[in-house]
DOMARMAR-535636 format. One record per atom (N, C-alpha, C): atom name; x negated, y, z negated; chain; residue in one letter; residue number from 1. Coordinates in pm, 1 decimal. Layout:
BEGIN
['CA', [X, Y, Z], 'A', 'A', NUM]
...
//
This chain:
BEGIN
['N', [-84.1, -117.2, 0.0], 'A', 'X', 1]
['CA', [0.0, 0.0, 0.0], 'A', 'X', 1]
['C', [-89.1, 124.1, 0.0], 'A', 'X', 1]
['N', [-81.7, 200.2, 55.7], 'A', 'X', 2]
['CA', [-165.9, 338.7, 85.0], 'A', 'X', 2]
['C', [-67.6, 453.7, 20.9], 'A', 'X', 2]
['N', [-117.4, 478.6, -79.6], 'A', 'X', 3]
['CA', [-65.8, 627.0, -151.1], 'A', 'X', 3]
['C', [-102.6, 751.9, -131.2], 'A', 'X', 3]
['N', [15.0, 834.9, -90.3], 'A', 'X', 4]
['CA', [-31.9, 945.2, -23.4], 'A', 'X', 4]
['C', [0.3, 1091.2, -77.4], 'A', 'X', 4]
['N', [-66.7, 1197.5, -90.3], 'A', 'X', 5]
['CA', [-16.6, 1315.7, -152.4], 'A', 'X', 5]
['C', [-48.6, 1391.3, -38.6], 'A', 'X', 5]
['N', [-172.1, 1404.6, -59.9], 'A', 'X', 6]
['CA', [-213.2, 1531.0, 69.8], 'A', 'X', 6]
['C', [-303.0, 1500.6, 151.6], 'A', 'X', 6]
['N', [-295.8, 1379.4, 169.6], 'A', 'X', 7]
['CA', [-418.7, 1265.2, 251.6], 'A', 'X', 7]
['C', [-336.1, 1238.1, 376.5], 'A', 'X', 7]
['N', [-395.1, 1130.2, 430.8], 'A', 'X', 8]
['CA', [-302.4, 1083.3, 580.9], 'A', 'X', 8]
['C', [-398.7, 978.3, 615.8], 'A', 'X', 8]
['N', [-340.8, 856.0, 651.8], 'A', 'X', 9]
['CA', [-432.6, 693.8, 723.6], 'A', 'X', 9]
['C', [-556.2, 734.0, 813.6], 'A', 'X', 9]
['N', [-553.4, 811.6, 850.8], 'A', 'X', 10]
['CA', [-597.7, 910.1, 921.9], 'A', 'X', 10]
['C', [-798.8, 897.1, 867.6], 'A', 'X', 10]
['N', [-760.4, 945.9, 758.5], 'A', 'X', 11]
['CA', [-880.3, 942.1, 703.8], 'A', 'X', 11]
['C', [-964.4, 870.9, 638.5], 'A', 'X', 11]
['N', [-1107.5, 810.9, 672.5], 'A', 'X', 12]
['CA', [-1179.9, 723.0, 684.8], 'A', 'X', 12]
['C', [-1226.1, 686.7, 516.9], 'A', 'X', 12]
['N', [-1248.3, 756.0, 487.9], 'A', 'X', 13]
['CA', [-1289.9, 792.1, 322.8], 'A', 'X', 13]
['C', [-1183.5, 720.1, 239.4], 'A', 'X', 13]
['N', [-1231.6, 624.7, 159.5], 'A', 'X', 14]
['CA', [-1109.1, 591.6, 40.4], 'A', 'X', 14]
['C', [-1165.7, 537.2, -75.6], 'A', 'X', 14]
['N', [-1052.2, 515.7, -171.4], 'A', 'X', 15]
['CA', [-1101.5, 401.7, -235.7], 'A', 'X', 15]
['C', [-987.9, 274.3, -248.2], 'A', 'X', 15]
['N', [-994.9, 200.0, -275.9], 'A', 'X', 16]
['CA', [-918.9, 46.1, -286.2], 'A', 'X', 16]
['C', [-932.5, -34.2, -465.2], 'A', 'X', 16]
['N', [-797.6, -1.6, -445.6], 'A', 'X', 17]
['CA', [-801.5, -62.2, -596.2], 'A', 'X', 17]
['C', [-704.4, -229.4, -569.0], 'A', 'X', 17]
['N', [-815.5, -290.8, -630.6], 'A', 'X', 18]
['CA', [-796.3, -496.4, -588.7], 'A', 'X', 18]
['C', [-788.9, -528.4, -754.5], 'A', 'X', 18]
['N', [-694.9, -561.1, -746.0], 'A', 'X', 19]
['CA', [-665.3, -654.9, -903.0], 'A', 'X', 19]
['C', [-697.5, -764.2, -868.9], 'A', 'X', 19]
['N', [-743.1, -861.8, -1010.5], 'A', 'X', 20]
['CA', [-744.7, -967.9, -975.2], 'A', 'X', 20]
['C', [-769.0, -1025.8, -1163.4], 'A', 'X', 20]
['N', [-775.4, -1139.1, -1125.6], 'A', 'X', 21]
['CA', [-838.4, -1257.8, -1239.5], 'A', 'X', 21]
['C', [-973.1, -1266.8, -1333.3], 'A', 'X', 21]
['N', [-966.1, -1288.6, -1416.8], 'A', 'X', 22]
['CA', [-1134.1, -1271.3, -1473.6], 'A', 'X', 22]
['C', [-1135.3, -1445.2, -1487.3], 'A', 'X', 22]
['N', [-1170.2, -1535.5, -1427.5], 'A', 'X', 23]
['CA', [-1198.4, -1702.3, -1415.7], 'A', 'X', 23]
['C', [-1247.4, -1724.0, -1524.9], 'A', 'X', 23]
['N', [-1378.9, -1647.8, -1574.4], 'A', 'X', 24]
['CA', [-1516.9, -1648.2, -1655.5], 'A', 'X', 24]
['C', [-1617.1, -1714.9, -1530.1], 'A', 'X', 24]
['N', [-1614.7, -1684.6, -1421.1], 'A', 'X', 25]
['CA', [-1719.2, -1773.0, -1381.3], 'A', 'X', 25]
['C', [-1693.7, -1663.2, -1243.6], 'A', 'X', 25]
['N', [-1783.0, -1679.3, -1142.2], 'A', 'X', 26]
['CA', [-1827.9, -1596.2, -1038.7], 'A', 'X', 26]
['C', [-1677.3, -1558.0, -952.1], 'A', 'X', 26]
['N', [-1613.4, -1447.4, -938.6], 'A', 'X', 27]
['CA', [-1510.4, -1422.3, -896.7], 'A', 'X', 27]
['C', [-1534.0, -1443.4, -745.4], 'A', 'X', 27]
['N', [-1498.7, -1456.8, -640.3], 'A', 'X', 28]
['CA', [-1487.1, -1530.8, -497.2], 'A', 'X', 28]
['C', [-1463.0, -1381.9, -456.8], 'A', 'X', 28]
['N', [-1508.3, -1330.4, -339.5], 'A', 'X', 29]
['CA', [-1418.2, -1235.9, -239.8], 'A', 'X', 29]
['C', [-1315.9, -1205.6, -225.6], 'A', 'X', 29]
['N', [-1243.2, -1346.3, -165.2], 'A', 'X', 30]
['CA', [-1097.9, -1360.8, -151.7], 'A', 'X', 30]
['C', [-1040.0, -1349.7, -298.0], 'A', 'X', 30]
['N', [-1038.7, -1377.1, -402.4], 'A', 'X', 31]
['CA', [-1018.1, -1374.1, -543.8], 'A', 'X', 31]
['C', [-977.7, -1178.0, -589.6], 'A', 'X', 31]
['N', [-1098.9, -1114.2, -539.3], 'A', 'X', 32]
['CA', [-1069.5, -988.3, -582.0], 'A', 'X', 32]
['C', [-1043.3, -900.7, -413.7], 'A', 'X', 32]
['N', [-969.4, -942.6, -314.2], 'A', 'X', 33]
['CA', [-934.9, -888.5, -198.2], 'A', 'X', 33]
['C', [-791.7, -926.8, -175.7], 'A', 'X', 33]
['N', [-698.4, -900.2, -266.2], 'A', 'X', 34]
['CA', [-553.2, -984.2, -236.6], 'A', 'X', 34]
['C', [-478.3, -880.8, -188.6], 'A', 'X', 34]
['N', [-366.5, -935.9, -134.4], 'A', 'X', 35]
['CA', [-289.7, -876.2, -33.9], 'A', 'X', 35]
['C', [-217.5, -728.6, -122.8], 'A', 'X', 35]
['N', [-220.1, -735.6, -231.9], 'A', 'X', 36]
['CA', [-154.7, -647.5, -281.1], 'A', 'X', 36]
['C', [-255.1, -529.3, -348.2], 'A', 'X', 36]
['N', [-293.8, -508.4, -275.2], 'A', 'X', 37]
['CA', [-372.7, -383.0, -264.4], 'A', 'X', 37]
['C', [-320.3, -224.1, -319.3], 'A', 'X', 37]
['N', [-382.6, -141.4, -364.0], 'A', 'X', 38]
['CA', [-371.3, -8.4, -342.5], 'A', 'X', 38]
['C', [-480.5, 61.6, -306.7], 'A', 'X', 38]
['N', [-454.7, 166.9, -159.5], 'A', 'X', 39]
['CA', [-543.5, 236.9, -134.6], 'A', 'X', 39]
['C', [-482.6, 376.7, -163.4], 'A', 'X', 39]
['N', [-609.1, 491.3, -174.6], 'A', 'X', 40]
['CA', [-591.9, 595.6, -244.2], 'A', 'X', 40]
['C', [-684.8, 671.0, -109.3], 'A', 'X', 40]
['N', [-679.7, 814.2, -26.1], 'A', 'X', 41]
['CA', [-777.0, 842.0, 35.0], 'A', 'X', 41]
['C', [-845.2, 966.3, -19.4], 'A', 'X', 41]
['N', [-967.8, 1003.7, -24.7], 'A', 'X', 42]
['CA', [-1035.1, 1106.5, -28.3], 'A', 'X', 42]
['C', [-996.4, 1232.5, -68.4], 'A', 'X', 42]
['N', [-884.0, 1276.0, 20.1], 'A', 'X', 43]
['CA', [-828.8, 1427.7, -28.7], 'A', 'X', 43]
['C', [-750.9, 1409.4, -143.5], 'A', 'X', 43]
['N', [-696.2, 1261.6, -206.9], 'A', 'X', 44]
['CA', [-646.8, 1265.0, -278.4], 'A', 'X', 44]
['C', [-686.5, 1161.6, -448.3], 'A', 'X', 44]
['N', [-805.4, 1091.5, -343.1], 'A', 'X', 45]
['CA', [-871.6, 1021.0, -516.2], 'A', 'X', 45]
['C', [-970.8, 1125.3, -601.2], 'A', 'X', 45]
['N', [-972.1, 1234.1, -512.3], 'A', 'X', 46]
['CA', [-1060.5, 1331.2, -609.0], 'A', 'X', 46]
['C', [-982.3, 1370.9, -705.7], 'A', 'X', 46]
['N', [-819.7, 1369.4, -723.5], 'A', 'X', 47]
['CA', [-763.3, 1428.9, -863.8], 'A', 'X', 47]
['C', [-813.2, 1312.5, -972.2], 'A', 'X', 47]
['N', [-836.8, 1160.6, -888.6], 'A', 'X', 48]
['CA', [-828.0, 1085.3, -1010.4], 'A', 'X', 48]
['C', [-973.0, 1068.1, -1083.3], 'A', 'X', 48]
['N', [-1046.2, 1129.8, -1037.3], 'A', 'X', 49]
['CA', [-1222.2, 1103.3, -1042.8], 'A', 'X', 49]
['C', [-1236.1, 1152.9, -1199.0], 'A', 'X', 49]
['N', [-1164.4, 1254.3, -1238.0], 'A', 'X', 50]
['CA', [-1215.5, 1297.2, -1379.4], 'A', 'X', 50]
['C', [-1192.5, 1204.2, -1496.2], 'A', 'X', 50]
['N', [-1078.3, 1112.4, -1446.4], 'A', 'X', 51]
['CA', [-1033.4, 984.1, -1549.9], 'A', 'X', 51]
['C', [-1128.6, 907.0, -1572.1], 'A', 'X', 51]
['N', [-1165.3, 826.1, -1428.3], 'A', 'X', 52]
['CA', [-1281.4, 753.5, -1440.7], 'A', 'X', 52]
['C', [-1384.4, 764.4, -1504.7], 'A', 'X', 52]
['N', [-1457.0, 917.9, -1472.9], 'A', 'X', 53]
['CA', [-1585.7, 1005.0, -1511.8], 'A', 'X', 53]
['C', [-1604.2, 988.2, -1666.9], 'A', 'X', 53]
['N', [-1458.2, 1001.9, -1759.4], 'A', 'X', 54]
['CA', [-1435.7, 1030.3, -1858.9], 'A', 'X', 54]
['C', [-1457.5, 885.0, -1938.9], 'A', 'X', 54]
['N', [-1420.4, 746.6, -1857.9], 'A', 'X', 55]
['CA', [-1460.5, 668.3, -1943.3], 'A', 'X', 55]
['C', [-1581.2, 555.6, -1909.6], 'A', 'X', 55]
['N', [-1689.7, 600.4, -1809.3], 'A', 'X', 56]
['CA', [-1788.3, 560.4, -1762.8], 'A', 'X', 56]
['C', [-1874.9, 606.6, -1896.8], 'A', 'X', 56]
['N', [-1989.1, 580.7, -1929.4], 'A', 'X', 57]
['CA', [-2006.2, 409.6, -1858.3], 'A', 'X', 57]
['C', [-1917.2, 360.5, -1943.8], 'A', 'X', 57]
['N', [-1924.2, 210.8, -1890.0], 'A', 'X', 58]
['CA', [-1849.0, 123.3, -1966.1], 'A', 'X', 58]
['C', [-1921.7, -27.5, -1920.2], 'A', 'X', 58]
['N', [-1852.4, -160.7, -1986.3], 'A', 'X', 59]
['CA', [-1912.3, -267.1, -1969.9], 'A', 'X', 59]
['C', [-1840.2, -366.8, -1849.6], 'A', 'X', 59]
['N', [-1910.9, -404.7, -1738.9], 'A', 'X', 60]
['CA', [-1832.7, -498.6, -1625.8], 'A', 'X', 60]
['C', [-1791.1, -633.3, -1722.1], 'A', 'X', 60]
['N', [-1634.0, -592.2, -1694.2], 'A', 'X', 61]
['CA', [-1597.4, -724.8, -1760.8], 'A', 'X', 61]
['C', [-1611.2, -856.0, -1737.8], 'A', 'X', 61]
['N', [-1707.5, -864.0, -1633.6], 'A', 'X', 62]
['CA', [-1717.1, -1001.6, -1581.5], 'A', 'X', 62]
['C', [-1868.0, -1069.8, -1601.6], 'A', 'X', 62]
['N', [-1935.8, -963.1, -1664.3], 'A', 'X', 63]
['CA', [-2095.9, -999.4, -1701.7], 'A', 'X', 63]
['C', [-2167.0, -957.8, -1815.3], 'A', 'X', 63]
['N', [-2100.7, -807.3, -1864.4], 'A', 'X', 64]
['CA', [-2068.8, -754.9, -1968.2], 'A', 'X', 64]
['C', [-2223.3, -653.7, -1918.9], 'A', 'X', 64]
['N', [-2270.8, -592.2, -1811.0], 'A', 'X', 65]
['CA', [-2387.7, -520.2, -1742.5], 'A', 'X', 65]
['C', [-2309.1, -383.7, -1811.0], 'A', 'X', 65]
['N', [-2387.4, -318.8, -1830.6], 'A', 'X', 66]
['CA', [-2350.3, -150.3, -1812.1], 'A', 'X', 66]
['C', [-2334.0, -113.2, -1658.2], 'A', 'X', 66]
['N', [-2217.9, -54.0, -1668.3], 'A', 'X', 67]
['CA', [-2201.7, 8.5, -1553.6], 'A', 'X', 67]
['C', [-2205.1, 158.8, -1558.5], 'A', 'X', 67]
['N', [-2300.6, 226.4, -1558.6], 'A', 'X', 68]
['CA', [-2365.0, 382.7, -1596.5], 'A', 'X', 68]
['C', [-2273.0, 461.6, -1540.8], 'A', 'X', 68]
['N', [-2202.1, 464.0, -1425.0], 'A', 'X', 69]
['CA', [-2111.7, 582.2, -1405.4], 'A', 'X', 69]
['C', [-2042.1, 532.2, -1225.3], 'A', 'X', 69]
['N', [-1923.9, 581.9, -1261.0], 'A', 'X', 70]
['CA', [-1782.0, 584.4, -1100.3], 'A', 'X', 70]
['C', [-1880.4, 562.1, -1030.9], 'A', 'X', 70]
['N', [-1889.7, 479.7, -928.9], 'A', 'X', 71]
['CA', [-1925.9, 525.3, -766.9], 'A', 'X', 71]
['C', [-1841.1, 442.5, -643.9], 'A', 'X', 71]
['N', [-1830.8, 551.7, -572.4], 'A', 'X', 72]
['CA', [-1719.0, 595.4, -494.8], 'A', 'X', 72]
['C', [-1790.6, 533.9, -370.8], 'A', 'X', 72]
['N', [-1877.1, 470.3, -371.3], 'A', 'X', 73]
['CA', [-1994.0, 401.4, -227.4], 'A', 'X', 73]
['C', [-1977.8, 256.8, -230.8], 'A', 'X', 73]
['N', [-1912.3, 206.8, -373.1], 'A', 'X', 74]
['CA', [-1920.3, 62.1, -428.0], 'A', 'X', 74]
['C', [-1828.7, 11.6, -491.5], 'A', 'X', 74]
['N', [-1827.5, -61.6, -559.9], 'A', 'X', 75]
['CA', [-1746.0, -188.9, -651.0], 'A', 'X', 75]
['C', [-1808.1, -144.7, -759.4], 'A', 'X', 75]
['N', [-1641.5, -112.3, -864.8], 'A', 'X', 76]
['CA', [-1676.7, -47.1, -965.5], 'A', 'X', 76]
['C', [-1561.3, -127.0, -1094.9], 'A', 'X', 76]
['N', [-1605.7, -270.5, -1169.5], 'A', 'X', 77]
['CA', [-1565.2, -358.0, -1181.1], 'A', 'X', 77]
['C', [-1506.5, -280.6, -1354.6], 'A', 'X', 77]
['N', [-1328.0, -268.6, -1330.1], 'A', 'X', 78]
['CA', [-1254.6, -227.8, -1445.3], 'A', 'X', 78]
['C', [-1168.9, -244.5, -1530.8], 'A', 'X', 78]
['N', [-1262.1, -316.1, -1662.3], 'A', 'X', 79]
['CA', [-1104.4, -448.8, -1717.9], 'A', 'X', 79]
['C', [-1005.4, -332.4, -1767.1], 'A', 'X', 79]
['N', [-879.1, -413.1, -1820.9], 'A', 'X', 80]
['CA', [-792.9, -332.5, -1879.2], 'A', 'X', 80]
['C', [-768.3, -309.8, -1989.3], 'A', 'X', 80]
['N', [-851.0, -301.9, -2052.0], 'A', 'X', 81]
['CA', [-886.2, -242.9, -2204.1], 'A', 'X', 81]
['C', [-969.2, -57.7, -2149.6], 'A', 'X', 81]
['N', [-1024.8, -70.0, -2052.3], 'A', 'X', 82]
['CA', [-1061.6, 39.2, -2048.0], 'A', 'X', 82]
['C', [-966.3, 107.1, -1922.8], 'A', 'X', 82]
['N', [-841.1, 22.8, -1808.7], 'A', 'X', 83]
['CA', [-757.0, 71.2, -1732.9], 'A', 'X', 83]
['C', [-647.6, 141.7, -1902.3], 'A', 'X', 83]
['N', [-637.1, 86.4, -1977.2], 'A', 'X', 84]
['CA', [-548.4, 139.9, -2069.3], 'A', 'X', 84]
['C', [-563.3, 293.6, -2119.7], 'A', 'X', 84]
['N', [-717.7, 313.6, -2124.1], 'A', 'X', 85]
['CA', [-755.0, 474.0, -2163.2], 'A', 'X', 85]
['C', [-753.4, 556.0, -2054.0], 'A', 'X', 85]
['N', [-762.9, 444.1, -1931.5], 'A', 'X', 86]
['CA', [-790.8, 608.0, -1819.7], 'A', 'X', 86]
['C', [-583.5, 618.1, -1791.7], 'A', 'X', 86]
['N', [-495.4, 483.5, -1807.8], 'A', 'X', 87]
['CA', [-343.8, 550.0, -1779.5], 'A', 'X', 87]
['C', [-336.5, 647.0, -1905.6], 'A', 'X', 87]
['N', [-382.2, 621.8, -2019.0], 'A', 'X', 88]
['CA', [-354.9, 730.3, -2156.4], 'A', 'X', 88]
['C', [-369.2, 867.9, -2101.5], 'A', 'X', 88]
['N', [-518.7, 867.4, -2049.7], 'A', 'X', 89]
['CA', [-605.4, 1030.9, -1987.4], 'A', 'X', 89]
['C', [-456.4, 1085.7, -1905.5], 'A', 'X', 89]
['N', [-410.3, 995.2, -1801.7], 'A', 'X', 90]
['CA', [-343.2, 1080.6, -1716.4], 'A', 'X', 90]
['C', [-201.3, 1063.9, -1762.8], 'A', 'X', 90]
['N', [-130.9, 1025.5, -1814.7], 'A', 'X', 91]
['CA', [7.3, 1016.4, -1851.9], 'A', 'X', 91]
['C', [-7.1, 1132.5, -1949.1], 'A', 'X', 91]
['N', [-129.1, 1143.3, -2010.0], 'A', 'X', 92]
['CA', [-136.8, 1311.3, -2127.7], 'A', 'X', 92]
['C', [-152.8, 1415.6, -2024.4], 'A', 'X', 92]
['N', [-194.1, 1424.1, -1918.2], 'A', 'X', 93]
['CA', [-183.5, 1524.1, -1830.5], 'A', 'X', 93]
['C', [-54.7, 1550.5, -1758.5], 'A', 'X', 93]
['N', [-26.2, 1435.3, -1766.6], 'A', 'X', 94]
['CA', [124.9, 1474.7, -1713.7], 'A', 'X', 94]
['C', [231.0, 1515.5, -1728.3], 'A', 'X', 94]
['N', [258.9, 1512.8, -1875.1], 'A', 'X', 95]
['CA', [287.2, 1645.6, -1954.8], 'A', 'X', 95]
['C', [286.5, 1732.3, -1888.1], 'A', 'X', 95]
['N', [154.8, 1816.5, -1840.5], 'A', 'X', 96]
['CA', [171.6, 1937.7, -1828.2], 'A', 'X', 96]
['C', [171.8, 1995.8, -1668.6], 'A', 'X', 96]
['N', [195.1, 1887.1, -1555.4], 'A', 'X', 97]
['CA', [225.9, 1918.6, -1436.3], 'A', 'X', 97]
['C', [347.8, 1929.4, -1422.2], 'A', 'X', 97]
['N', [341.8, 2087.0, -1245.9], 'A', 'X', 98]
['CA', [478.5, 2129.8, -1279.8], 'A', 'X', 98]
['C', [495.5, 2089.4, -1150.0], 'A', 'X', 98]
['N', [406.4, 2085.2, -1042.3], 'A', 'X', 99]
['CA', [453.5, 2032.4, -877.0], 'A', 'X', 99]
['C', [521.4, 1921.0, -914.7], 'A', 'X', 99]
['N', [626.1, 1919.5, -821.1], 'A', 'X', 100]
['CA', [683.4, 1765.7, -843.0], 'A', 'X', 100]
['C', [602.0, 1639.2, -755.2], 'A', 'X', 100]
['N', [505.0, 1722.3, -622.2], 'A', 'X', 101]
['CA', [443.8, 1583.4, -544.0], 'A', 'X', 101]
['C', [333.3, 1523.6, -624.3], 'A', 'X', 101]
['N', [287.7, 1628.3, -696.2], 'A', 'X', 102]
['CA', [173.2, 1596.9, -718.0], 'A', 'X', 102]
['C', [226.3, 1520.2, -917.8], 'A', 'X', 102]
['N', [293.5, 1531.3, -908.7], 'A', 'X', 103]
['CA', [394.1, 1448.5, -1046.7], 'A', 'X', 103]
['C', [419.9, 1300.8, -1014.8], 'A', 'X', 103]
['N', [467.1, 1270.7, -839.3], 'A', 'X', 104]
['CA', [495.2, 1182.2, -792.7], 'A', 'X', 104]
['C', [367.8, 1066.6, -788.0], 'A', 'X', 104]
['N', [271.0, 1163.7, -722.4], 'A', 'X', 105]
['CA', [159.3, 1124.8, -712.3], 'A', 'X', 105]
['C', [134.5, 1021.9, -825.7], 'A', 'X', 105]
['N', [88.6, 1084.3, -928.1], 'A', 'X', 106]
['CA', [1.7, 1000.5, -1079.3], 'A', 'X', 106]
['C', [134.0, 900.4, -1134.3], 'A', 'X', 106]
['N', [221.4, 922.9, -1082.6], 'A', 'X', 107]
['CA', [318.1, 853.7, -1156.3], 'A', 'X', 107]
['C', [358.0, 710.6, -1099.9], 'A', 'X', 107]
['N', [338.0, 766.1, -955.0], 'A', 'X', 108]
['CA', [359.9, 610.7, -862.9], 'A', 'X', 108]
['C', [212.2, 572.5, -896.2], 'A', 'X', 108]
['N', [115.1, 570.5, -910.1], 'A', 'X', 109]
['CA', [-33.0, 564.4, -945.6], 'A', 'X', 109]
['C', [-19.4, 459.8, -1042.4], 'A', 'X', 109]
['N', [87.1, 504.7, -1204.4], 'A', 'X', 110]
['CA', [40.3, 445.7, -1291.5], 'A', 'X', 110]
['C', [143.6, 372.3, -1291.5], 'A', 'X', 110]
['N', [251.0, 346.3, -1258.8], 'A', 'X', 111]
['CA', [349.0, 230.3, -1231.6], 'A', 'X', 111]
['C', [277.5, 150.4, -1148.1], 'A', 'X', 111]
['N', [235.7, 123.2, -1027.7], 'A', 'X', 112]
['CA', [121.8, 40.0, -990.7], 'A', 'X', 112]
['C', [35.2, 0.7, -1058.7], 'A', 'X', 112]
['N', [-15.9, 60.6, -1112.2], 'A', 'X', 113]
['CA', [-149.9, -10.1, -1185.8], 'A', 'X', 113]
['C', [-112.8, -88.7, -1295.7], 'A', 'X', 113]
['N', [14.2, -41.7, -1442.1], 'A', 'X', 114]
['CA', [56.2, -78.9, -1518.7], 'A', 'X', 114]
['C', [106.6, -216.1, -1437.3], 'A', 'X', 114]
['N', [186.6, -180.2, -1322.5], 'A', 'X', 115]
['CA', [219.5, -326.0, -1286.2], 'A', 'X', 115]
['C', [128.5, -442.3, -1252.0], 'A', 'X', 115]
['N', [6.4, -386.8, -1226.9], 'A', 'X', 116]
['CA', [-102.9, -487.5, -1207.5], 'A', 'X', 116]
['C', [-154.9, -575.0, -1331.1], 'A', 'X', 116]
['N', [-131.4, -459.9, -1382.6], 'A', 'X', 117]
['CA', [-168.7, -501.6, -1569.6], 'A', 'X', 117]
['C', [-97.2, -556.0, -1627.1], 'A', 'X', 117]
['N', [45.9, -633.5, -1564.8], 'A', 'X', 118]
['CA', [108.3, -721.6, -1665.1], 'A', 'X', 118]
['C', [17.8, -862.7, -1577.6], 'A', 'X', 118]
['N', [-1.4, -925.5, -1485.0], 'A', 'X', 119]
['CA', [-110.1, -1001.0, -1448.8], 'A', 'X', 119]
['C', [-232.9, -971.1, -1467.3], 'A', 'X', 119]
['N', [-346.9, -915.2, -1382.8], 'A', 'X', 120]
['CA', [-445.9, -884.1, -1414.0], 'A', 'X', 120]
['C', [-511.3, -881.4, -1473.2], 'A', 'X', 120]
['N', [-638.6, -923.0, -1473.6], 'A', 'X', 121]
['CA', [-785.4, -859.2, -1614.7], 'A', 'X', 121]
['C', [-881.3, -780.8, -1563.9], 'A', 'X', 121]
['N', [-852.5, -731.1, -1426.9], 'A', 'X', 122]
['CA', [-978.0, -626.6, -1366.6], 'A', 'X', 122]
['C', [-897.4, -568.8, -1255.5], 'A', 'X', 122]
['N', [-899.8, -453.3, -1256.3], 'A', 'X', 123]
['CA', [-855.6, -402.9, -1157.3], 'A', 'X', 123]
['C', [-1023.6, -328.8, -1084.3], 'A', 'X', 123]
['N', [-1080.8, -412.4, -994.0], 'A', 'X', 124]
['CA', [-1176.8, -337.4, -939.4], 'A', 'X', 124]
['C', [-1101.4, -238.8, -827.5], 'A', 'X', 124]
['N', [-1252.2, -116.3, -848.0], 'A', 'X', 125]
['CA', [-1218.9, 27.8, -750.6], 'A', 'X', 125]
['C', [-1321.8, -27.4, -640.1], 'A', 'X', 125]
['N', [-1268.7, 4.9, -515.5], 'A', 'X', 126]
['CA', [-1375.0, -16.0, -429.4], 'A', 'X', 126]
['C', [-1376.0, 89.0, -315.9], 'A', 'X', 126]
['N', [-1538.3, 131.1, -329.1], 'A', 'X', 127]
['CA', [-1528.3, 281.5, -237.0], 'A', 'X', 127]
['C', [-1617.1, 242.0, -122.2], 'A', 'X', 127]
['N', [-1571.3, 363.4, -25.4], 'A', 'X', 128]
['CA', [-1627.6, 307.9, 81.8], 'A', 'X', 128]
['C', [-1732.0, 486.2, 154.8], 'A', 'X', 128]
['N', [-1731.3, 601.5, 60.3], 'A', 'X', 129]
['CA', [-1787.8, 702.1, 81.4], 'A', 'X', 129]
['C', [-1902.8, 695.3, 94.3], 'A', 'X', 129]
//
């Protein structure tokens, strides 16, 4: 599903958010590439960058590596113990937005993701900038 505010398919730049399974053992490609995708593009994953920013580093839940900070070039592996603080970050911001698209925006955002999170144990980000 491609979420759109002020972006358009159009544009090459994104990021891809792939839920998936934590096995305990080497996650497969196909494992974290499932059909139920969300993509986010460029003009519009920059509102979400300060969430991320805010709870980097943090630990890859699948090896327990430091992962020092967002990058938007790569696979940026995010269990949901730490998806729980970045929906907190933006559902407290949302409070205080008054556009309604850009209301629509974070809101269809975190109903997706929350919905990933009743399955899920990682929602990896995957950038392609």
């Amino acid at each position: 599903m491609d979420l759109l505010w002020n972006s358009t398919p159009k544009e090459k730049i994104r990021l891809d958010f792939l839920p998936c399974k934590n096995t305990g053992k080497d996650i497969r490609w196909e494992e974290w590439h499932p059909e139920n995708y969300l993509r986010i593009y460029l003009s519009d994953y920059n509102k979400l960058l300060p969430y991320f920013n805010n709870v980097f580093p943090l630990l890859d839940p699948t090896n327990g590596e430091e992962q020092s900070s967002f990058d938007v070039c790569w696979d940026n592996w995010i269990g949901i113990d730490d998806w729980k603080d970045i929906i907190k970050l933006i559902k407290n911001d949302m409070l205080s937005i008054e556009n309604e698209d850009e209301l629509l925006f974070f809101n269809t955002f975190v109903q997706w993701i929350e919905q990933q999170m009743q399955w899920a144990d990682i929602i990896v980000v995957e950038g392609n900038q």
